[in-house]
TORROVO-778364 format. One line per 2 residues: for each residue x, y, z of N, C-alpha, C. Coordinates in steps of 0.1 Angstrom, whole numbers, plus 5000, padded with zeros to 4 digits. Layout:
<nodes>
X,Y,Z,X,Y,Z,X,Y,Z; ...
</nodes>
This chain:
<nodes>
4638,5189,2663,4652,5190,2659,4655,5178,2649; 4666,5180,2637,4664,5173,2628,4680,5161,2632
4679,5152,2627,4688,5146,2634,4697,5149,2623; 4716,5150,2624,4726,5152,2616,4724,5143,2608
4731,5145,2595,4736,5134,2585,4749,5136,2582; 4753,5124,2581,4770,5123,2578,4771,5124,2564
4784,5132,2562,4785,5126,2550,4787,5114,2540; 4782,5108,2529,4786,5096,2525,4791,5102,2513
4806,5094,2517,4818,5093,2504,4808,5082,2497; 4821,5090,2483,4819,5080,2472,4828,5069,2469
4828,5054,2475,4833,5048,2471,4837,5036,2460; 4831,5043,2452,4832,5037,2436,4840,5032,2430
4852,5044,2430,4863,5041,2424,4876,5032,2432; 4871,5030,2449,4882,5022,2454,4881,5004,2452
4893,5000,2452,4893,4988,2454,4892,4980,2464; 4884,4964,2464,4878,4965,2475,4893,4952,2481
4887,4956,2497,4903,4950,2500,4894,4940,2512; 4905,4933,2512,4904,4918,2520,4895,4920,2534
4888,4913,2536,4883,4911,2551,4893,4904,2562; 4900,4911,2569,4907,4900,2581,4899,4893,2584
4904,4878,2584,4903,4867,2597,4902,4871,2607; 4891,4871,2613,4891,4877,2629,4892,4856,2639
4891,4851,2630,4888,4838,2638,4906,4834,2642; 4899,4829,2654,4916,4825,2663,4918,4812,2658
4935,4811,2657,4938,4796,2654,4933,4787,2663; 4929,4776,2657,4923,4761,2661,4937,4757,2672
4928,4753,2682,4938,4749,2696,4935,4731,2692; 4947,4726,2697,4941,4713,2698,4935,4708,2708
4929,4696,2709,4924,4691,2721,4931,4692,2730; 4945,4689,2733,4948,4689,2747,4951,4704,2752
4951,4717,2746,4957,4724,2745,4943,4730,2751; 4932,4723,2750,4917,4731,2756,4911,4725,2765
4917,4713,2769,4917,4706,2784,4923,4710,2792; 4911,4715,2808,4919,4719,2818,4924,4708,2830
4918,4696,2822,4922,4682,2833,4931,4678,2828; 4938,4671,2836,4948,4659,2826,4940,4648,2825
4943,4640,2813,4934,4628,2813,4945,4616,2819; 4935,4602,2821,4945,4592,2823,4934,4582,2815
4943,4572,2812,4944,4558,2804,4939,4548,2809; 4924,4544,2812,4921,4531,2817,4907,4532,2816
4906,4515,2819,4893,4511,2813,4885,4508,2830; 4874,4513,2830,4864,4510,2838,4850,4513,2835
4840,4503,2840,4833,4502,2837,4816,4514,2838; 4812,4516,2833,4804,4529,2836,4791,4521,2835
4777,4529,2836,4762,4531,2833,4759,4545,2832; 4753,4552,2821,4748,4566,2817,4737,4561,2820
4731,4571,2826,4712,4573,2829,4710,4591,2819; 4705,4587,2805,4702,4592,2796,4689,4597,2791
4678,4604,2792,4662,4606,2789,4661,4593,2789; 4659,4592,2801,4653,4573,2798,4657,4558,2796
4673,4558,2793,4681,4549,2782,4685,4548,2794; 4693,4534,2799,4705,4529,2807,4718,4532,2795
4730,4535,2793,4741,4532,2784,4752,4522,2792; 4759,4514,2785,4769,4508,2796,4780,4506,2784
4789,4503,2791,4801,4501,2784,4815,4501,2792; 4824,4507,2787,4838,4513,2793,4843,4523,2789
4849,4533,2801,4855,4544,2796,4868,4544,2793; 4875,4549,2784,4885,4546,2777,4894,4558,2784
4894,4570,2789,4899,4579,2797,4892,4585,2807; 4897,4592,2812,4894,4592,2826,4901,4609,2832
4891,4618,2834,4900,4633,2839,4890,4636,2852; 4898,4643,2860,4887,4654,2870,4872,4662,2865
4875,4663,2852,4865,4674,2846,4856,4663,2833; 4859,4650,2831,4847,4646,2825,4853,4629,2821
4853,4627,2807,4855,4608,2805,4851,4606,2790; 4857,4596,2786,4855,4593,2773,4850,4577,2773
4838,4577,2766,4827,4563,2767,4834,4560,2759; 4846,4549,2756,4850,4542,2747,4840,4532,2739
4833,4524,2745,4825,4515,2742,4811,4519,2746; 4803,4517,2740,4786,4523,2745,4775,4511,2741
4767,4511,2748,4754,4501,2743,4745,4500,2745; 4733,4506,2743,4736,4507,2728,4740,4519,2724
4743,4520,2710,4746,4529,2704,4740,4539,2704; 4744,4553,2708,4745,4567,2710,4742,4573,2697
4729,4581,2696,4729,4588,2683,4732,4604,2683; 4736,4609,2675,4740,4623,2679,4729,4637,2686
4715,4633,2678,4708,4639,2691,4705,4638,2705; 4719,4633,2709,4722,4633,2723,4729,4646,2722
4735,4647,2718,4746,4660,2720,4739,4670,2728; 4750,4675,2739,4746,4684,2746,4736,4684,2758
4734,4671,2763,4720,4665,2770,4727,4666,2780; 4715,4665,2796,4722,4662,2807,4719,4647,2810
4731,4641,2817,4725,4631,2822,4729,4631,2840; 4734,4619,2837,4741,4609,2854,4748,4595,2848
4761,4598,2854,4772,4584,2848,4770,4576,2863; 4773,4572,2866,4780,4558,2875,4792,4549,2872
4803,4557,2880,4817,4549,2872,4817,4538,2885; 4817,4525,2883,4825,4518,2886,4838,4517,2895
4845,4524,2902,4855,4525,2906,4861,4519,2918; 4848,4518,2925,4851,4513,2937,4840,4505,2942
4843,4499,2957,4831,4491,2959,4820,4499,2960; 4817,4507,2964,4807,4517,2962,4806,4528,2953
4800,4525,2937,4795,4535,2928,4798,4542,2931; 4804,4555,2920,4803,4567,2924,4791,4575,2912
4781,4581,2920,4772,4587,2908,4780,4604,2904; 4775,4608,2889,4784,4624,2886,4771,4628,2877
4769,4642,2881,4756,4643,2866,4768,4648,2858; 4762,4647,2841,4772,4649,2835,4764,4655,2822
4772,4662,2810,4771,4670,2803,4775,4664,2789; 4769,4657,2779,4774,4651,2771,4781,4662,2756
4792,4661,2756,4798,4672,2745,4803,4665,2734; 4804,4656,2731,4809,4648,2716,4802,4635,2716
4795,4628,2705,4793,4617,2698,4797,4617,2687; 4806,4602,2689,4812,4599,2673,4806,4587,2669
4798,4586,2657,4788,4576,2655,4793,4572,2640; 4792,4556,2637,4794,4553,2621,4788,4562,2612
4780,4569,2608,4771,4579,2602,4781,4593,2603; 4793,4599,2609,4797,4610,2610,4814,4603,2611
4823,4615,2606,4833,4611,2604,4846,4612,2615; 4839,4618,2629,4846,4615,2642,4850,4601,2648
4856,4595,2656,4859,4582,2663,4847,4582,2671; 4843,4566,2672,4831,4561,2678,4833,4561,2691
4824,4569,2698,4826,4572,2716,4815,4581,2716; 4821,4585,2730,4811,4598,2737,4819,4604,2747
4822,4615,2744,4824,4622,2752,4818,4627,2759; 4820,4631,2777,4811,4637,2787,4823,4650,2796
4814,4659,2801,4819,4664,2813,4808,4662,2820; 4816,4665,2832,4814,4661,2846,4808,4673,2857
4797,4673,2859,4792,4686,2867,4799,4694,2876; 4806,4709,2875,4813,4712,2886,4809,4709,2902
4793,4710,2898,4786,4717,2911,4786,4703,2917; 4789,4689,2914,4791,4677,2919,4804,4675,2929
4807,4683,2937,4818,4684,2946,4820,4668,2951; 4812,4663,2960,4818,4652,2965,4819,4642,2955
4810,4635,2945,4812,4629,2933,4832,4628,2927; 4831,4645,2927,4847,4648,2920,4856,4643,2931
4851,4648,2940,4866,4643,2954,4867,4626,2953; 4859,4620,2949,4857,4607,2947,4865,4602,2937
4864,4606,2925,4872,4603,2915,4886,4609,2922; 4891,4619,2924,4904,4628,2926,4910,4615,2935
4902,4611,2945,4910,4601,2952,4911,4590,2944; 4903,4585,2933,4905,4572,2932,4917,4577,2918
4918,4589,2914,4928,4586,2903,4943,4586,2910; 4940,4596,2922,4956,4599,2930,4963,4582,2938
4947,4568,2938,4948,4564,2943,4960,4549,2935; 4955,4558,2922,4962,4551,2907,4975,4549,2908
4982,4561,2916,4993,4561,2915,5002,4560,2927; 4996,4557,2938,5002,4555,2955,5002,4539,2957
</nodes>
């Protein structure tokens, strides 16, 4: 059995018309965070393929952290890596595996940091932080 053929118009003579935008307007940053961030400096160590990183984190959410300060310097083939942070917060470390999603390096035209999230599947890690940011404010 022979398979159908459609017919093909002749579209020669029409003019050819616009492609819609299918792409969605650009959200901003806070507008695509589902943590709230907070404002403060503590001190961190990334365990990186190998690398110790240390520095300070310049914010601070439920769902990840911004490396304000790094050392050494972060090159962008990190992007996307897994690691393990260790924030500082309390007398006893808290370790988080973490998911590196932004590097801003002198070489690219972003602000110099690192962005991370925070592993969901790290339940007590997170209750750790949640107390110590709720602890921020009691």
């Amino acid at each position: 059995m022979e398979t159908p053929r459609l017919p093909i118009e002749d579209v020669s003579d029409q003019t050819p018309r616009p492609v819609p935008d299918r792409r969605r307007e650009p959200r901003s940053a806070e507008d695509r965070r589902e943590q709230r961030r907070f404002a403060i400096y503590i001190k961190y160590v990334l365990f990186l393929d190998g690398v110790e990183y240390r520095g300070l984190i310049g914010n601070l959410s439920l769902g990840g952290a911004y490396l304000s300060t790094i050392e050494p310097l972060m090159t962008e083939d990190k992007l996307f890596r897994d690691g393990e942070i260790e924030l500082k917060i309390s007398d006893k470390p808290i370790r988080v595996h973490c998911h590196i999603r932004y590097v801003g390096t002198e070489q690219n035209e972003y602000p110099k940091g690192v962005g991370l999230a925070f592993s969901e599947n790290d339940g007590n890690a997170r209750a750790a932080i949640k107390e110590f940011i709720i602890g921020l404010f009691t």
